[in-house]
C-alpha positions, 0 to 999 in steps of 0.5 A: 209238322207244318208251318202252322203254330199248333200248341198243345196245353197239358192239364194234369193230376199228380202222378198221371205222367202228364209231365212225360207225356209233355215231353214225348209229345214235343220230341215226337212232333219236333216241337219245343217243350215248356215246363219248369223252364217258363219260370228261367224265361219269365225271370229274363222277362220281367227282371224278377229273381230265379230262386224266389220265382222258382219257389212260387211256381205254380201256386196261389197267393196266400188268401191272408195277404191284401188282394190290392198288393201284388205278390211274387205269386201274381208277378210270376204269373203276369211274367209267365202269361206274357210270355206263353202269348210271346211263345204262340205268335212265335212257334209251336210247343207243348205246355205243361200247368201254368194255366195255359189253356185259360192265358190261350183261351184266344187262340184258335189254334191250341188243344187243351188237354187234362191227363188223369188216372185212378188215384191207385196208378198214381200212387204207384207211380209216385212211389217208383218215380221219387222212391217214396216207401209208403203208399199213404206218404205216397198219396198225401203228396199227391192230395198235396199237390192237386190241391196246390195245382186246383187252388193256383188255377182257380184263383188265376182262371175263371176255370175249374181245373179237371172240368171238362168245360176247360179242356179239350180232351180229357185222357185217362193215361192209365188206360193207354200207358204214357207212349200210347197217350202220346199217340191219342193226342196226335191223332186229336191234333190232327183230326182237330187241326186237319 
């Protein structure tokens, strides 16, 4: 890559491989890659407990709490934004969840991406990743976790999540498989950032 910063924010259905293709992303363009690791850097930044950041990852305050007394949920969120911004006047990465797209939405050097696929392929990808024997457990979990991601981003971005209005590419990873997504988001960074 250049000197230029590029980021690249990944959206992504459960069970649409976004997380792989994240990471293939970044080694293939000799970036770093950020994921679940945000929260070990968010608890350095803000001198919040690992464990209990770890358990409100990527998920809403409950709707029964006071909106005038910050949650852990918020904290981990400020902690995560301030230091996605740090990130991006510093190096080039790869971003999976964490509504990135909406803490960038500044910037004009990201691509914001959203990965989906049939609900079938992620049933099955579900099933072969994390050995689950049943489809229908398979597919609640999936229900289950979208529901999660659309609420969290909802709630901390003026976005809807999976609207195209967020988002710069939207790629069915069924379509192309994991390595050839990769290689359709490449080729949407360079003809955006020629």
């Amino acid at each position: 890559m250049s000197d230029k910063k590029i980021i690249i924010t990944l959206g992504r259905e459960c069970g649409s491989g976004g997380h792989e293709i994240g990471e293939k992303l970044a080694k293939k363009l000799g970036i770093a890659f950020y994921d679940k690791n945000l929260i070990e850097l968010a608890a350095k930044h803000s001198g919040l407990d690992l464990d209990v950041l770890g358990s409100t990852d990527e998920k809403a305050p409950s709707p029964f709490i006071s909106p005038y007394a910050p949650t852990i949920a918020d904290q981990l969120y400020r902690a995560q934004s301030d230091v996605i911004r740090e990130l991006a006047e510093k190096e080039s990465f790869v971003i999976v969840g964490r509504c990135s797209n909406s803490v960038l939405e500044d910037k004009d050097n990201v691509l914001n991406v959203f990965v989906y696929a049939p609900l079938s392929n992620r049933i099955k990808r579900v099933m072969d990743r994390h050995l689950i024997d049943s489809q229908d457990k398979a597919k609640k979990e999936i229900l289950r976790t979208d529901k999660i991601r659309r609420t969290y981003y909802q709630y901390y971005s003026e976005y809807r999540w999976g609207e195209r209005e967020s988002y710069d590419l939207m790629v069915d990873s069924s379509v192309f498989g994991i390595d050839d997504t990769v290689d359709v988001i490449i080729d949407a960074i360079h003809r955006k950032f020629k």
